[in-house]
N, C-alpha and C positions, 0 to 999 in steps of 0.2 A: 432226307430226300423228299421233295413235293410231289404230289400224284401229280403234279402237271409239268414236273420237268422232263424235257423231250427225250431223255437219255433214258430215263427209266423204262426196262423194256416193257413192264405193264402199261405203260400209259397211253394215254387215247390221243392225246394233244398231239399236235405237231406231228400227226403221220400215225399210219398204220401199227399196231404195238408187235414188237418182235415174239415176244412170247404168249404162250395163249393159259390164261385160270379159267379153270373147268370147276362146278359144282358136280358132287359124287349123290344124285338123290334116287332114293330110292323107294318113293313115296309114300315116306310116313312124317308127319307134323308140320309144322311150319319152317319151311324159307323160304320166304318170299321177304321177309324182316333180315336173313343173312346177305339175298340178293341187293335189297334198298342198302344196307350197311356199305357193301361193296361198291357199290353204285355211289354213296356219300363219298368216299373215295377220291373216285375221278375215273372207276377203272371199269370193265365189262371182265363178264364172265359170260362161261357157256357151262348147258347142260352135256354131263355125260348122259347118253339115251344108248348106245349099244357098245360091245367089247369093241370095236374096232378104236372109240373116241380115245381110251386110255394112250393109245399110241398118240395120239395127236397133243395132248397135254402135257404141257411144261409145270404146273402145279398145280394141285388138288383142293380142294376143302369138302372135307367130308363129315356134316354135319345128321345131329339125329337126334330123332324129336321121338321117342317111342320103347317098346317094348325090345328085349335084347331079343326075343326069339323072333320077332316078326321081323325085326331087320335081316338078319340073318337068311332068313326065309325068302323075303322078299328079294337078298342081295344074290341067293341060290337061281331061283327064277328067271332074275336078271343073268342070269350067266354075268355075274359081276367078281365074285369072290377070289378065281384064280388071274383074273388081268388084275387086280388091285393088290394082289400080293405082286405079282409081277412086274408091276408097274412099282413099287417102294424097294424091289430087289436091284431097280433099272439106278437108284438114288436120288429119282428127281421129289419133289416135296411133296408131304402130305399134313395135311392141317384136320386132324379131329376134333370132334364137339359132340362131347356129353355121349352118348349111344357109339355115335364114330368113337371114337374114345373105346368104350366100354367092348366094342365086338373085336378089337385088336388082341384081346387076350385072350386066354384058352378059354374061359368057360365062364358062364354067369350063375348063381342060384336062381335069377330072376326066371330061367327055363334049363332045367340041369340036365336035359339028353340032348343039349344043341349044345354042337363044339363051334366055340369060335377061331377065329381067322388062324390064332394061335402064334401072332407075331411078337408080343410080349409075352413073359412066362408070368403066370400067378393066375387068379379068379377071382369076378366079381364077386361080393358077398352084399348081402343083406345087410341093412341098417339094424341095429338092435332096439325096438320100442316101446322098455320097461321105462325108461326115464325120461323118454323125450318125444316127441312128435314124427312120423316116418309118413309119406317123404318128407324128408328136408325141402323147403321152399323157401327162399327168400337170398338175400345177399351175407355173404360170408367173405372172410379173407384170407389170404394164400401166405403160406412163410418158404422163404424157397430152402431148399435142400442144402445144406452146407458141402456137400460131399461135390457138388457141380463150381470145381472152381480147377482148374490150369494149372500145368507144375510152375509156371510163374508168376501165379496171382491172378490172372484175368481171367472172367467171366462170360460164356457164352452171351448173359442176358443183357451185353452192354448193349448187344443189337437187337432186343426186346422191348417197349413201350410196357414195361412191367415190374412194379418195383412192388418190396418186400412189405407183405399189410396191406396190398391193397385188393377192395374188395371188388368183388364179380356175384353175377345173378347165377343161384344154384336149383338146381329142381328135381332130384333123383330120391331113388328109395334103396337105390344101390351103388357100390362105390367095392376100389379097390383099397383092401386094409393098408397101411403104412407098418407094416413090422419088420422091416429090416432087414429082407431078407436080400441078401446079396446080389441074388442074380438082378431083380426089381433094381439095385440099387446103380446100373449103370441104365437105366433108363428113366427112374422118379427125380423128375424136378421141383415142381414144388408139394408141398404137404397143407391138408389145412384139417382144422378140427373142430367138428359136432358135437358138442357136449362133449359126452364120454368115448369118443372115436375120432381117431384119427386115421385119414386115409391122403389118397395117393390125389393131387386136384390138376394136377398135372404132369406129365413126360415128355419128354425131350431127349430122343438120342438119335444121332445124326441128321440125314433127311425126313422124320420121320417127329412132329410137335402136335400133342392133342392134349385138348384140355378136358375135364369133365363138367368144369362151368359154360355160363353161354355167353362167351362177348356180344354177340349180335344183339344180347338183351341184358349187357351190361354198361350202358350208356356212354356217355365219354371215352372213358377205361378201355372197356371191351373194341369199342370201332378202330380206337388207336394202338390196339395187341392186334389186330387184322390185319393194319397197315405193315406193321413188325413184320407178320409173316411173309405179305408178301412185295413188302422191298426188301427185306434183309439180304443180303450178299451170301451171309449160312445158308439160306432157304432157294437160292438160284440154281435152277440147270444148268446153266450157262458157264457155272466156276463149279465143274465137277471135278478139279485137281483141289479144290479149296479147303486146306486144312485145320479141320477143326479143333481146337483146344482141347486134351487127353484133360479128363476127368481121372482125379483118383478117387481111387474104389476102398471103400471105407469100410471094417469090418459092422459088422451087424449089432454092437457094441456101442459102437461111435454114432448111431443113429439119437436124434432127438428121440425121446421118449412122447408120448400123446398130450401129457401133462405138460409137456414144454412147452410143445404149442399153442400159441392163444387160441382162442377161442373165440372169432370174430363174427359169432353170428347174431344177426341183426333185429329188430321188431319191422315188420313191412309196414309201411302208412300209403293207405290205397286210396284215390282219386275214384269216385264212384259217378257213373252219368248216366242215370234213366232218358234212353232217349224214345221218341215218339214223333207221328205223324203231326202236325198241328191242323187246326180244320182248314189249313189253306192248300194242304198237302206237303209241308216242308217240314223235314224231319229238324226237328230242335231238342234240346237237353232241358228236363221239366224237374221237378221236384215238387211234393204235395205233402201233405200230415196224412197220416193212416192212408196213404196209395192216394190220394184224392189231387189230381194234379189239375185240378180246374181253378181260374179265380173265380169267387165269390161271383150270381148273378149280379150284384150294385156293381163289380168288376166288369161287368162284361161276359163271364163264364166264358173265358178261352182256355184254352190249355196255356199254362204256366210255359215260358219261354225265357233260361235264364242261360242260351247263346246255342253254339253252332258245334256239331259232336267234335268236328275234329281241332275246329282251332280252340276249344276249351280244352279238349287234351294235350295238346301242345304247349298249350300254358301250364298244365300240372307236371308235363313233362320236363318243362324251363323250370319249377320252381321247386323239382325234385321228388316228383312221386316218386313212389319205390314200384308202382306197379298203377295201371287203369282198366279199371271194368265198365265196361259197355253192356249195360242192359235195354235190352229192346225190349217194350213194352207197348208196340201196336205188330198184329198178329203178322200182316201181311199176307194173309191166308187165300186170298184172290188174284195171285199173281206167281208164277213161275219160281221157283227157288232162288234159282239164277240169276232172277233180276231184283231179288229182294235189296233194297238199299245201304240195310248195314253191310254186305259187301263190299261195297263200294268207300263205306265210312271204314273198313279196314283196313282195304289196301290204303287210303290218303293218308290213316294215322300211321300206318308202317314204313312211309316211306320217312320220318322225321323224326318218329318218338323208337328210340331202342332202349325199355323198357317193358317189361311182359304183358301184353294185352289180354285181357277176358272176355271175352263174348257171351251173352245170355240173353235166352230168349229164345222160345219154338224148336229147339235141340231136342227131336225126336222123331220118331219115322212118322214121315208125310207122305202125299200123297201130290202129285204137281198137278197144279185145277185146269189147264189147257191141254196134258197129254193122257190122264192120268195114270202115269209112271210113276211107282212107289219107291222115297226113296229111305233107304234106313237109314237109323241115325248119326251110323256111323261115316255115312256118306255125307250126310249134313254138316257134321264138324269136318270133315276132309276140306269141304269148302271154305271153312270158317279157318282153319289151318294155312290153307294155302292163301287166302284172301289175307291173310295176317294174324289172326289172333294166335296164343302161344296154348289159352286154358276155351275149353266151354263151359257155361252152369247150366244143369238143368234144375229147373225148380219142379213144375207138377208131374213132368214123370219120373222124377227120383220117387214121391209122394205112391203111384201107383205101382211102381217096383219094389218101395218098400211093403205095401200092402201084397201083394202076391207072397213076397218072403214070407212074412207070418201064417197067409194064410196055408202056405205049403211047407209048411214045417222048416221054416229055413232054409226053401230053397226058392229058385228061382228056373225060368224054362232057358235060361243062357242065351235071351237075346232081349234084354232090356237094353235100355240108350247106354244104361252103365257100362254095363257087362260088353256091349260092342266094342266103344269105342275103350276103353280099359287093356281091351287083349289089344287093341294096335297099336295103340297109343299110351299107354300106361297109364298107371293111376294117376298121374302126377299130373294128366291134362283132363282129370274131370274134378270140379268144382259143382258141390251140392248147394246148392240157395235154397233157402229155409225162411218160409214168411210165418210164424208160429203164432197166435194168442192169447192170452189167455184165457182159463175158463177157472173160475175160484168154487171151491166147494169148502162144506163145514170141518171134513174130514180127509182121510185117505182114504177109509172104507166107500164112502160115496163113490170112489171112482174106480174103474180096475187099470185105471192110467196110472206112469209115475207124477208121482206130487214132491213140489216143495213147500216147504214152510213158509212164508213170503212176512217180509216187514211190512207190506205195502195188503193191509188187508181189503179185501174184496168189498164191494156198495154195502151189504150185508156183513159188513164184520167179519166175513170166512178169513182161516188164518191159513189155507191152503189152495194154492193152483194148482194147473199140472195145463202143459203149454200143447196147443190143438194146432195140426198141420192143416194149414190152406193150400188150396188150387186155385187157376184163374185169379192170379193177380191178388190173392187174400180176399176173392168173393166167395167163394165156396168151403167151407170147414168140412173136413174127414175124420172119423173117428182112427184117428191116427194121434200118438205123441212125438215127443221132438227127439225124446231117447230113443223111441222105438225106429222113428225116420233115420235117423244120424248111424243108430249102432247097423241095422240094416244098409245102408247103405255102403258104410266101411266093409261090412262083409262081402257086398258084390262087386268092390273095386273101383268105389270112390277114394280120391287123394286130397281131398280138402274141402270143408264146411264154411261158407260161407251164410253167419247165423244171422240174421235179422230178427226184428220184433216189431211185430205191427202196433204194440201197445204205446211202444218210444218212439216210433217211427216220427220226426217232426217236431219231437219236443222240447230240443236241446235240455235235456235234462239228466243226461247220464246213460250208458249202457246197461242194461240190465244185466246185473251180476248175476242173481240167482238163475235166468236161463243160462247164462256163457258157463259160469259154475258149474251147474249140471252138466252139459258138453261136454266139457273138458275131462270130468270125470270119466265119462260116455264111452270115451274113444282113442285114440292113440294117434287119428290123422290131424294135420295142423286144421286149425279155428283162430278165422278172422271174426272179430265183432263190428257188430253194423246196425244202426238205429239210433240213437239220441245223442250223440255228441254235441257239447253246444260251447265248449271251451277246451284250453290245453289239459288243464286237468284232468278230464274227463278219458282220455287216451292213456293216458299214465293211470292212472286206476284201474282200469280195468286190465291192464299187463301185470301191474302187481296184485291183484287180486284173484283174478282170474288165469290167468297166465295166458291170454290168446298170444297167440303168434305173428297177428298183425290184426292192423287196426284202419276201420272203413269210414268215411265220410263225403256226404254230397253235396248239401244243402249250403251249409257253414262253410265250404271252398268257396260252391260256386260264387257265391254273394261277398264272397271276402269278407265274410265276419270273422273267420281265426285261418289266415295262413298257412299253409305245411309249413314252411319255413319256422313260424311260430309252435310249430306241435311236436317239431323237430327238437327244438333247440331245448324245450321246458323237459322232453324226454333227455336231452342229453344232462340235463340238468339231474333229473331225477339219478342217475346213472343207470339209463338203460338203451344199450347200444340202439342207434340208427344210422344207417347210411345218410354223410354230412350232407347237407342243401347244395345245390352248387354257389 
């Protein structure tokens, strides 16, 4: 069925739409990427803003970008919580995403004295992070539930844009377990598996489909399980006689086991874009060696200009990124928040690329130079959420938060940029960027920093570094280390490292293993590498070696020296899953 055929009662074409899709927000993360999705469509939605809207609505989508207790909280507030049970008791549809998803059950560990909704039976549980990376971040795939088929053979999901293996964008640190348990089992659709766990990636029973992945930021896939929802004829107010296919209910026995399930998770390959002012005032995408994004004076000495933020993302978007970060590296500091221009470069990239956006750059409490009304940081990213991005990084006040840690014995005053936006938003939307260098010394004893042993000895022959945290752009060194930065900040509720190295920055000569090495050891949260790529190989070694999680390049896109396409395909080669190019 076309978003633009006239009968469709969502659709805009050819006359007023009979039925109305309402968005369920409750102001935490980004939709503004679920609205652009819906919008690619063909269709309109509207915001639910008070109890009274739920009556007005023919179908739901109720997405969530955040902590289980703050939605909860926020959904309390809203006097949201009993018209949304009542509103799914009425049978007209509801579409959850990831947090939606996760508050429909009784209870989460992620805040264990907040009851949720209570409409499915079971609890969210915690990821376990002796053997693998927590949160889970990147693309993974779904195996559906054998148990979801008709006593005559047919399948609910004939009327789903969703087939068996295929992957979606994941980003949680919590997840409901897949064990079999009966009651779960007349509501678990599909199942998928992280390493050593297997959980619930989706449910489906009656009017009532939530996923815990994010189509909205799972590209093709995801936009066209959107449509699923809502042209399906299952999914219609309209055909509330409409009888659905009896599922038989499968002893607890007959469940796949965890190890059945494959295991579809993926290496992310990120599209990386330092953008900046240029001196003519036009924001462009630059790239330089060691931060230095000027050409040469016999150049001219302009800033390096290798295209335009968002139609260079849209190109990494067409050629398969798995993910794009946007780093803002002019401060902006003399102008309103509000009117800051990566804004604006978010919402354009949101409305086309549905793939997860990172934003970095000045993600911390400001001050506005016209009113001066203070705003925290948490406010900061709220912007940056709602403008589009899915992650923020902060680089030198992660740096300054970790130095408080230390100096207060491990603690912190509970309002760093971390710690803010962590409690609303969950770990899984802050992203630490790390510009580290090195300093080589003769020993370990010289330093009371951690040191490695390095192949790469120092001007002086020293056979030992130990990697020193920068601020300002890697103008200013802190006697800070990168252990000390990394483990510190997993403590206050960072969900992923983003590790650079100013030493390989520009060099295409490889990532440096002995810092990622150290990390990795470091910490439990995923680690992307970022600094010297200069070929396919060079991606692929540092996952077998290192084991990062995903892997960063800018310089080598932008220029089209080695294509994702090409970095894809040598990983597939290697055999090391990626989400295929298109």
């Amino acid at each position: 069925m076309s978003a633009t055929t006239t009968n469709n009662p969502f659709s805009t074409a050819g006359g007023r739409s009979t039925q109305r899709l309402f968005l369920l927000d409750y102001g935490a993360g980004n939709v503004r990427s679920l609205l652009n999705a819906v919008h690619s469509l063909g269709y309109e939605i509207e915001f639910i803003t008070k109890e009274s809207d739920f009556d007005l609505a023919d179908k739901i989508i109720f997405p969530g970008v955040g902590a289980f207790g703050y939605a909860i909280e926020a959904m309390k507030s809203k006097g949201f919580c009993e018209p949304l049970k009542n509103y799914i008791a009425s049978g007209r549809p509801l579409m959850g995403i990831c947090v939606g998803m996760q508050v429909l059950f009784e209870g989460s560990d992620e805040a264990p004295d907040v009851s949720g909704l209570g409409i499915i039976p079971g609890r969210v549980r915690k990821f376990k992070d002796t053997n693998k990376a927590v949160p889970q971040i990147g693309w993974n795939s779904v195996s559906k539930i054998p148990q979801y088929t008709s006593a005559n053979g047919l399948t609910e999901d004939r009327h789903l844009s969703f087939s068996d293996g295929q992957r979606f964008y994941f980003v949680h640190s919590y997840a409901v377990p897949f064990t079999g348990n009966p009651e779960l089992s007349d509501w678990a659709y599909t199942s998928t598996r992280y390493r050593d766990e297997a959980f619930v990636s989706s449910i489906w029973k009656g009017n009532v489909f939530a996923t815990q992945f994010h189509p909205e930021k799972s590209g093709k896939a995801g936009v066209e399980l959107l449509r699923s929802f809502i042209e399906s004829p299952f999914f219609s107010s309209e055909q509330g006689n409409l009888e659905l296919p009896a599922k038989q209910k499968l002893q607890p026995s007959s469940f796949l086991q965890p190890d059945q399930i494959p295991d579809g998770f993926t290496v992310r390959v990120i599209a990386c874009l330092d953008v900046r002012a240029n001196d003519q005032g036009d924001l462009v995408v630059t790239k330089g060696d060691q931060y230095d994004v000027r050409e040469s004076a016999e150049d001219g000495g302009n800033v390096r200009n290798l295209g335009k933020p968002v139609e260079l993302a849209e190109r990494y978007y067409k050629e398969g990124a798995d993910e794009i970060a946007f780093l803002n590296i002019t401060s902006f500091r003399d102008i309103p928040f509000k009117d800051t221009p990566m804004l604006e470069v978010l919402k354009q990239a949101s409305r086309t690329i549905f793939v997860p956006l990172t934003i970095g750059g000045g993600v911390r409490d400001i001050t506005d130079p016209t009113t001066g009304e203070k705003w925290l940081a948490k406010r900061v990213a709220g912007e940056y959420f709602r403008s589009g991005a899915d992650k923020v990084s902060i680089g030198s006040d992660a740096v300054y938060a970790a130095e408080e840690y230390w100096k207060n014995n491990k603690q912190c005053a509970g309002n760093t940029s971390i710690e803010q936006i962590a409690e609303s938003y969950g770990a899984q939307a802050v992203v630490i960027s790390v510009d580290p260098r090195r300093v080589y010394v003769q020993s370990p004893e010289q330093t009371a920093h951690s040191t490695v042993k390095t192949k790469f000895p120092g001007p002086n022959g020293e056979q030992y570094c130990w990697y020193q945290c920068t601020v300002k752009g890697g103008r200013e060194g802190r006697d800070l280390d990168v252990i000390q930065l990394v483990t510190a900040c997993q403590a206050i509720g960072a969900g992923e490292i983003l590790l650079n190295c100013m030493d390989k920055d520009g060099t295409n000569s490889g990532y440096d293993h002995e810092l990622i090495g150290s990390v990795k050891k470091a910490v439990q949260i995923p680690v992307i590498a970022s600094s010297g790529a200069g070929c396919p190989a060079h991606f692929s070694d540092v996952v077998e070696e290192c084991g990062a999680e995903a892997v960063l390049a800018a310089g080598i896109f932008h220029r089209r020296e080695v294509p994702i396409a090409d970095v894809k395909g040598h990983l597939t080669q290697k055999e090391i899953p990626v989400r295929p190019s298109p």
